[in-house]
VMD Tcl script that draws the C-alpha trace (Angstrom):
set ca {
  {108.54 82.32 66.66}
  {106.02 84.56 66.06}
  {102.90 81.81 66.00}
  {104.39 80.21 68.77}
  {104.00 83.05 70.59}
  {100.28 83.51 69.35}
  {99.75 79.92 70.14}
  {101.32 80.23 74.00}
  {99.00 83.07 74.25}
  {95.69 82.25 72.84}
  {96.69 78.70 75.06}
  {97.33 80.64 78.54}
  {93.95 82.99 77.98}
  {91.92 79.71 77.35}
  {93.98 78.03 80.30}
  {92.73 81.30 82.15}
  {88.93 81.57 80.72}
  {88.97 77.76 81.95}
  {89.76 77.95 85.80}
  {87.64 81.10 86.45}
  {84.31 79.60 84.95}
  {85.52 76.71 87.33}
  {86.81 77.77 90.26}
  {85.20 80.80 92.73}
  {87.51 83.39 93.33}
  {87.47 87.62 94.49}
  {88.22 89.45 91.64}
  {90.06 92.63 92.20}
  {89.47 93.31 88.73}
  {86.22 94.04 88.61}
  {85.77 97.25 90.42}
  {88.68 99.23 88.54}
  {87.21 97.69 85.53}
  {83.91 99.26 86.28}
  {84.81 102.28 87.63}
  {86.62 102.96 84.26}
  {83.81 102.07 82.34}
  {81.31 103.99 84.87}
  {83.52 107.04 84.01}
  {84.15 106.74 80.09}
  {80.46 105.19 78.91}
  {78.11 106.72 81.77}
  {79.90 109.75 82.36}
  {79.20 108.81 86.06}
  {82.06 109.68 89.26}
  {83.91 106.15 89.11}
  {83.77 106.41 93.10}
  {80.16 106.51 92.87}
  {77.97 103.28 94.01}
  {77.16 102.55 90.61}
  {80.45 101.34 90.28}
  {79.72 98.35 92.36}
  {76.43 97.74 91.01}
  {78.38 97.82 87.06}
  {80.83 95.21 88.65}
  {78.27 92.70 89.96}
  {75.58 92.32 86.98}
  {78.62 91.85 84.94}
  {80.25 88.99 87.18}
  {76.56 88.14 86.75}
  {76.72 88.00 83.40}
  {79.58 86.08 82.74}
  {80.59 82.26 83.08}
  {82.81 83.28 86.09}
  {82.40 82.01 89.34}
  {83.49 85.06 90.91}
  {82.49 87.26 93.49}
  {83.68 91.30 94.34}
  {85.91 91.81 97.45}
  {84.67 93.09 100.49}
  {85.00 96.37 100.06}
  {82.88 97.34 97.10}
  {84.26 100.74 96.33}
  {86.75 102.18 94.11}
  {89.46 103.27 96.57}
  {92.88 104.42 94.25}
  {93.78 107.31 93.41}
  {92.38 108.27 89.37}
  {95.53 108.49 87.64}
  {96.03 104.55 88.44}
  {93.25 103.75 86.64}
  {95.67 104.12 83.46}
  {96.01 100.55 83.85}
  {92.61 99.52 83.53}
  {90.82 101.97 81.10}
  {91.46 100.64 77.92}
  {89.92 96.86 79.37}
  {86.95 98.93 80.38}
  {85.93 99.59 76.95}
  {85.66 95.93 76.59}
  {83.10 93.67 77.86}
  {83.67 92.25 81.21}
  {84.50 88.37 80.12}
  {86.78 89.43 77.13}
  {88.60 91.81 79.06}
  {88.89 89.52 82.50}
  {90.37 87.21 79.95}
  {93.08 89.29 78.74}
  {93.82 90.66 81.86}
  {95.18 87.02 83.08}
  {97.06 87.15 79.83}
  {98.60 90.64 80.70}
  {99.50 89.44 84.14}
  {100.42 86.18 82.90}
  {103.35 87.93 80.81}
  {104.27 90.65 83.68}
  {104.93 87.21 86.36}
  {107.19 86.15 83.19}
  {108.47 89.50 82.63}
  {109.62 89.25 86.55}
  {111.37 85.89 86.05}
  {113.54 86.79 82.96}
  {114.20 90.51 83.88}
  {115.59 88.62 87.46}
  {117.38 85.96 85.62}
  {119.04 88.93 83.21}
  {120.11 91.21 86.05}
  {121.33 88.66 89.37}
  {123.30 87.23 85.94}
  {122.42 83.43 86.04}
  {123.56 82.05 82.58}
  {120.95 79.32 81.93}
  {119.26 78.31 79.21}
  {116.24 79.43 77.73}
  {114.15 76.09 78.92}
  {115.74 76.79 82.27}
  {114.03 80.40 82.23}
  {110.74 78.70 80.54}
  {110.85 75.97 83.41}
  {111.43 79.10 86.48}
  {108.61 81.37 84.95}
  {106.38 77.91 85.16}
  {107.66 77.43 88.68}
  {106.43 81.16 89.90}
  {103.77 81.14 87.81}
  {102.08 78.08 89.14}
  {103.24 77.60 92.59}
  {100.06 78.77 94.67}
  {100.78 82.41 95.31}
  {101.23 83.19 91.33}
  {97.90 81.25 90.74}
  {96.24 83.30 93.47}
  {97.39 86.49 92.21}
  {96.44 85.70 88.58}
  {92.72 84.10 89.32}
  {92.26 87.59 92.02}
  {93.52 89.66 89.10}
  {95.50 91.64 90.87}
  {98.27 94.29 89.95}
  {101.31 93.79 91.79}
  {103.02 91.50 89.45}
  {102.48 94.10 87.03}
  {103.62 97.18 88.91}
  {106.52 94.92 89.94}
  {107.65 94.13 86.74}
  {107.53 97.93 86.00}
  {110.06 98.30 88.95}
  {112.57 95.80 87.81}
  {112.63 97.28 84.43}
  {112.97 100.71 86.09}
  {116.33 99.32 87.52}
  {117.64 97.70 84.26}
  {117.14 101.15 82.25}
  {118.57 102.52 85.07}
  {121.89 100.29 84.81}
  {121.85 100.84 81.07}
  {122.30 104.55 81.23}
  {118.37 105.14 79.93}
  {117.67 106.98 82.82}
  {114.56 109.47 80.92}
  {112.78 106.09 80.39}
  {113.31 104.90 84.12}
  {111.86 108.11 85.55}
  {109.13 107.72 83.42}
  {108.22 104.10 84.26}
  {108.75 104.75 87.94}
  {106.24 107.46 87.51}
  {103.57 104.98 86.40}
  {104.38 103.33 89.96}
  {103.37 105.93 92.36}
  {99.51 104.96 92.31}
  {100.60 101.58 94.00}
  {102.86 103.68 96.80}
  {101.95 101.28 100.00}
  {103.94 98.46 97.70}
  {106.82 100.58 95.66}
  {107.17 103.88 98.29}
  {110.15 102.32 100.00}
  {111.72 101.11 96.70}
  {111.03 104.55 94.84}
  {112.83 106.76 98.02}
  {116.08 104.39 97.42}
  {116.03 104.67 93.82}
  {115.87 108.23 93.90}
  {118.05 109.00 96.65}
  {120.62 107.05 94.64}
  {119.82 108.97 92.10}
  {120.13 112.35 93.47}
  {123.56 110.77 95.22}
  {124.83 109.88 91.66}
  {123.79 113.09 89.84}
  {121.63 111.11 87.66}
  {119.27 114.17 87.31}
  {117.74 112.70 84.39}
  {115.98 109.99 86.67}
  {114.18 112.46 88.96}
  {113.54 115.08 86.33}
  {111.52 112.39 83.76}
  {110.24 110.94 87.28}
  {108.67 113.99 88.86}
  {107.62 114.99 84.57}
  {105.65 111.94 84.66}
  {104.04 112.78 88.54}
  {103.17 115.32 87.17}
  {101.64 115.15 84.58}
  {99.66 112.32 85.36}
  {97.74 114.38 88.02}
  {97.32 117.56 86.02}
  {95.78 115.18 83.16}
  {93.66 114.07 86.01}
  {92.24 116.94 87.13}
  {92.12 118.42 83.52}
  {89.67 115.34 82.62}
  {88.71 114.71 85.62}
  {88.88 117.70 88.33}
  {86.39 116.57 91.50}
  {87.86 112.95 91.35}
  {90.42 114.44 94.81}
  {87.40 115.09 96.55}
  {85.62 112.23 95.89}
  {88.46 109.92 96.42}
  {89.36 111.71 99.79}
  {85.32 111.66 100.54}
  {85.64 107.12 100.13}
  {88.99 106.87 102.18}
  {87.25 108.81 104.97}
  {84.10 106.64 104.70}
  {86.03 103.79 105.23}
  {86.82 104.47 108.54}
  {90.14 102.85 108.86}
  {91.49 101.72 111.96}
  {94.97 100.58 113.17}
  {93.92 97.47 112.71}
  {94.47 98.12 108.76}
  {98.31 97.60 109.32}
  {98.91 94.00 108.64}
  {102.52 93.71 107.43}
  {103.85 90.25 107.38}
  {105.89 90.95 110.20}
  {103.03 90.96 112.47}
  {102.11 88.02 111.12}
  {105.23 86.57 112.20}
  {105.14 88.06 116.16}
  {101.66 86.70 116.18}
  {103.13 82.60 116.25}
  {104.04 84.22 120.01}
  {100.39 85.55 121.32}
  {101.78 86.23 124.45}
  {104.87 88.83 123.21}
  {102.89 89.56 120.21}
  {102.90 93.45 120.40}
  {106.50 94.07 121.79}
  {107.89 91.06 119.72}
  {105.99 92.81 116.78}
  {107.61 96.28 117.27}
  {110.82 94.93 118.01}
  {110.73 93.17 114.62}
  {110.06 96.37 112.72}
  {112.75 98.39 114.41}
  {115.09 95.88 113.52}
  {113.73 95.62 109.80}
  {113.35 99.34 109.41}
  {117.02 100.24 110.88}
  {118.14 97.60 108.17}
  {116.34 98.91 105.64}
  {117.93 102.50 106.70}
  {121.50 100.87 106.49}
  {120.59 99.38 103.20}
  {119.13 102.76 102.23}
  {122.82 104.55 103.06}
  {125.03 102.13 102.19}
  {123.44 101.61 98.49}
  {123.55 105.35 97.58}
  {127.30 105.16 95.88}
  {127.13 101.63 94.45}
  {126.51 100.38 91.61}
  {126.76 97.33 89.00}
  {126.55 94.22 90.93}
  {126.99 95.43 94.60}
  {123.83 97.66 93.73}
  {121.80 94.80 92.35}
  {122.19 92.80 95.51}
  {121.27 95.91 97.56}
  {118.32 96.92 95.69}
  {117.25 92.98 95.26}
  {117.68 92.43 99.23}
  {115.96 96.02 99.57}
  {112.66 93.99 97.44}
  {112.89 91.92 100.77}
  {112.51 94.35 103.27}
  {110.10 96.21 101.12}
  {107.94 93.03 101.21}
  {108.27 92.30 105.15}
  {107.59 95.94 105.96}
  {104.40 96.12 103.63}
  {101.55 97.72 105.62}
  {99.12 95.84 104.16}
  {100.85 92.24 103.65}
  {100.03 89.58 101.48}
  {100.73 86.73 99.31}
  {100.07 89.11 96.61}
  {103.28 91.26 97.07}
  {106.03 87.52 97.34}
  {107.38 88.44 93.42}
  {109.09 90.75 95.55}
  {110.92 87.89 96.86}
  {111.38 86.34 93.33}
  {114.49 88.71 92.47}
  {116.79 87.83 95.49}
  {115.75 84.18 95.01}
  {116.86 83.90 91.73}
  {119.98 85.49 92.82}
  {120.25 83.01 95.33}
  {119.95 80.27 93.25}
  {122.63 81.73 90.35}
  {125.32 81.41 93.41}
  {124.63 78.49 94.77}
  {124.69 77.03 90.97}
  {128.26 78.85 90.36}
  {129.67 77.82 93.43}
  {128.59 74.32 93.95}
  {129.02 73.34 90.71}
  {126.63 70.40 89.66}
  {125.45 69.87 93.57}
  {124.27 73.67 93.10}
  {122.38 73.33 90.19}
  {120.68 70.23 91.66}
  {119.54 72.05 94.22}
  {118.86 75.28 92.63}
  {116.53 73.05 90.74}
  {115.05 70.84 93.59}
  {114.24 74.31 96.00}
  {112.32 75.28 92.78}
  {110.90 72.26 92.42}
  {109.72 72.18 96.36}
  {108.62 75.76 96.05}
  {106.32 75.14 93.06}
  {105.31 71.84 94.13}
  {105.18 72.13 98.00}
  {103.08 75.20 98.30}
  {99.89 73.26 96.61}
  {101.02 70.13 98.83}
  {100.22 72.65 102.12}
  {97.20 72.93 101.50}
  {96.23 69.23 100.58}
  {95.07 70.75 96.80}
  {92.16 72.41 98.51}
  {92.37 75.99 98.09}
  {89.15 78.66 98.33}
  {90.27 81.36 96.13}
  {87.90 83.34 97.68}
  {89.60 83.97 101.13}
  {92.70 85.21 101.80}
  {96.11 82.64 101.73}
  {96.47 81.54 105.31}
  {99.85 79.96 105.22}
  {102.51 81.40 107.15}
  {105.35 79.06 106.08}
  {105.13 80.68 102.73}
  {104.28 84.15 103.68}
  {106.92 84.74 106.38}
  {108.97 81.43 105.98}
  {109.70 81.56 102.95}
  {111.02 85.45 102.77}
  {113.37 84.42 105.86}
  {114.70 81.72 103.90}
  {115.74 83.85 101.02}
  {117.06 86.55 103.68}
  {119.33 84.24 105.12}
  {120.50 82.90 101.59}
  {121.12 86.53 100.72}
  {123.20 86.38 103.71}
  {124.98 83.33 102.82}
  {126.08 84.33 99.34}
  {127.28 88.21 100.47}
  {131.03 87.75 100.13}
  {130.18 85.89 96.25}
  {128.01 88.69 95.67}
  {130.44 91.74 96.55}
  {133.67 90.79 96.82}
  {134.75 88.02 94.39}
  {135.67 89.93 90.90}
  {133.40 90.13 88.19}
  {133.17 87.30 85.84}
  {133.65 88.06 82.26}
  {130.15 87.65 81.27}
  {128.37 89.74 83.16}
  {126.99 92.95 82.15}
  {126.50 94.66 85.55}
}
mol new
graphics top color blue
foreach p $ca { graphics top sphere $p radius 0.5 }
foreach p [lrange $ca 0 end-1] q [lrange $ca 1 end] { graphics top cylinder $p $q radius 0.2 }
display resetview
């Protein structure tokens, strides 16, 4: 087991060292990556303009075709550079490499944490075949070639709630800690778990979570103690606008130019007074009623995301799954079939929308997948509610 696992890896880094000398792309990676290693090697501020000048002769120097985002600053708050600083000790193209690894195993991690808490009993080449499926369907390949974090900070969430359900509740405070740097895409998520937790008594959760806070800030400024300054000093330089607030939502009202702006706020109040009622109405559950909450809560997280993207849909993977497990329980052989042809479409159809011809370099422009598809999975959650809450608990399920 062990050298097939050496062998999968050392396989998906090469599969990854592959498409970037290949294919351009925006690396998000690059700037964190220098700004850590402007920080620990130059002793310079890692919001300084070095940090963009590190980033480039690097991409430079490397057989990747990429090129740095738009904005070529270091914009995040220090203590979420904890994610980056031991790659930054590393040259650029070994540790660009690894990072597609790491990610490569979070988008995984995502997949078979789902699978093990909606309760879908399926094999283990049924969970290899539905990490392939949301690891190569577009969005995952776009997320892993831009290096970006979500499916790692997501991953961290879901295994948040599963040490939550198994009564380890100093560990899930602590991992939710290591969240809070990414707040735009876990603040909604975080406020439910800990209101649930406060509603429980579950003091342990809030008293490792606000530990962790905590401490990661005071090790910040011990190490560290302009870097609030200096990050306030690049947010205000980047004179942000309302414009900033993109959630997919308004990407939705926008298929109707000429009710875009009421249409728009009439989506949100509707999202955001669901999200409320899920909010309330999840505080004293738990087991499987609280798994369907929290999993349609990853759905109006994602809808309501100020800054929307493809980036943020393993949000969506969760409820999905779930999806699929009832449809396959309840419709027998016809439910598997389908389970298995909508993952099939999913993986499949996304390349087929954009006729194979994708610029990694832009932005996803395909609404059917970044609004459609979320619907969809909404209205499936819908569908399988009474399954979900009210039929008893099988005997094989843990939650």
């Amino acid at each position: 087991m062990i050298v097939l696992i050496l062998v999968g890896a050392v396989a998906l880094g090469s599969a990854g060292f592959w498409m970037m000398s290949r294919l351009p792309f925006t690396d998000h990676f690059a700037l964190p990556w220098a700004a850590g290693r402007a920080w620990l090697l130059g002793g310079e501020s890692p919001y300084g303009a070095t940090v963009a000048t590190i980033a480039s002769n690097a991409i430079d120097g490397s057989p990747f075709l990429a090129v740095l985002p738009e904005s070529q600053v270091y914009a995040n708050p220090l203590p979420s550079l904890v994610f980056y600083l031991p790659f930054s000790l590393m040259p650029y193209t070994v540790a660009r490499t690894i990072w597609v690894l790491w990610l490569v195993i979070s988008v995984g991690f995502i997949v078979f944490m789902s699978i093990n808490l909606s309760g879908w009993k399926i094999s283990l080449p049924g969970k290899l075949f539905v990490s392939l499926v949301v690891l190569l369907w577009l969005p995952g390949v776009d997320v892993i070639m831009g290096g970006h974090l979500s499916p790692v900070i997501i991953a961290l969430l879901l295994f948040s709630i599963y040490m939550v359900l198994t009564g380890q509740d100093t560990t899930a405070g602590f991992i939710l800690a290591l969240t809070f740097n990414s707040f735009l895409t876990t603040g909604l998520v975080l406020l439910l778990i800990l209101v649930w937790a406060i509603s429980r008594k579950r003091w342990s959760i809030l008293a490792s979570y606000f530990s962790g806070l905590v401490f990661l800030i005071l090790i910040a400024f011990l190490i560290y103690p302009s870097w609030f300054t200096e990050w306030a000093s690049v947010l205000l330089n980047m004179n942000i606008s309302w414009e900033w607030f993109q959630s997919p939502l308004m990407a939705l009202s926008a298929l109707l130019p000429g009710i875009a702006e009421p249409f728009a706020i009439l989506l949100h109040g509707i999202f955001g007074i669901y999200a409320l009622v899920l909010l309330i109405t999840t505080v004293s559950q738990s087991g499987r009623v609280f798994i369907y909450k929290i999993f349609s809560f990853f759905l109006i997280t994602y809808l309501l995301h100020a800054q929307g993207s493809t980036v943020y849909l393993f949000y969506i993977v969760p409820a999905f799954l779930l999806m699929m497990r009832y449809m396959a329980e309840r419709w027998k052989r016809l439910g598997y079939l389908l389970s298995w042809v909508f993952l099939t479409l999913i993986g499949v159809g996304s390349w087929l929308l954009t006729s194979f011809e994708v610029d990694f370099t832009q932005p996803l422009e395909m609404p059917l997948i970044y609004v459609g598809f979320p619907l969809f999975v909404i209205f499936g959650m819908v569908y399988i509610r009474w399954w979900a809450l009210k039929i008893p608990k099988l005997p094989y399920e843990t939650f």
